[in-house]
N, C-alpha and C positions, 0 to 999 in steps of 0.2 A: 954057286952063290948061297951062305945063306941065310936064312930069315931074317929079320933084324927085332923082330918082337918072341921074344924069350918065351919058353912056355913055361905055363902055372904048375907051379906048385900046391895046387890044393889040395889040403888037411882040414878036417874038422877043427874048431874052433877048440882051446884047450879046456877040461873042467875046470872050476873053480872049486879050490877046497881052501877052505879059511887057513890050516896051518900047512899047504903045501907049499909048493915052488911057486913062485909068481906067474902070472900069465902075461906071455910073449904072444904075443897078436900081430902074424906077419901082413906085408900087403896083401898077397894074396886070401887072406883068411877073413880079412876084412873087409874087402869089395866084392864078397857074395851075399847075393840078397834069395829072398825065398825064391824058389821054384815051383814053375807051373805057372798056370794061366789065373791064380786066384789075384793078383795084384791088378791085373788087366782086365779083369770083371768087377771089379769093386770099381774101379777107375771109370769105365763106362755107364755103368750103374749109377751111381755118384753126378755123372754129366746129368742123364737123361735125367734123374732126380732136378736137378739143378733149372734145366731148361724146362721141364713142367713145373716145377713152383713159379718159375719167372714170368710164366707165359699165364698162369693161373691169375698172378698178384696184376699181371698187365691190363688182363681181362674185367678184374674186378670193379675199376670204378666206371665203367660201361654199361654192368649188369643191374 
């Protein structure tokens, strides 16, 4: 049997040159996003930020 999800064709993204060929931008070429864990440490980061100003601004009119 077999697979029924096709596999990637992934290529880098094409340059851009102002007088070349146009750029053709496949699916696959477009539903990659950066790599590595730096999008998922900004993300966490960002929460904890988040729930300490919240918990700060909560606290304030107590103090």
């Amino acid at each position: 049997m077999q697979p029924i999800v096709e596999d990637d064709n992934i290529r880098p993204p094409p340059h851009y040159r102002p007088n070349g060929p146009p750029q053709v931008v496949t699916a696959d070429t477009a539903r990659q996003g950066p790599k590595g864990n730096r999008v998922l440490i900004i993300l966490v980061a960002s929460m904890i930020a988040a729930g300490l100003a919240w918990a700060i601004l909560a606290m304030a009119p107590h103090l």
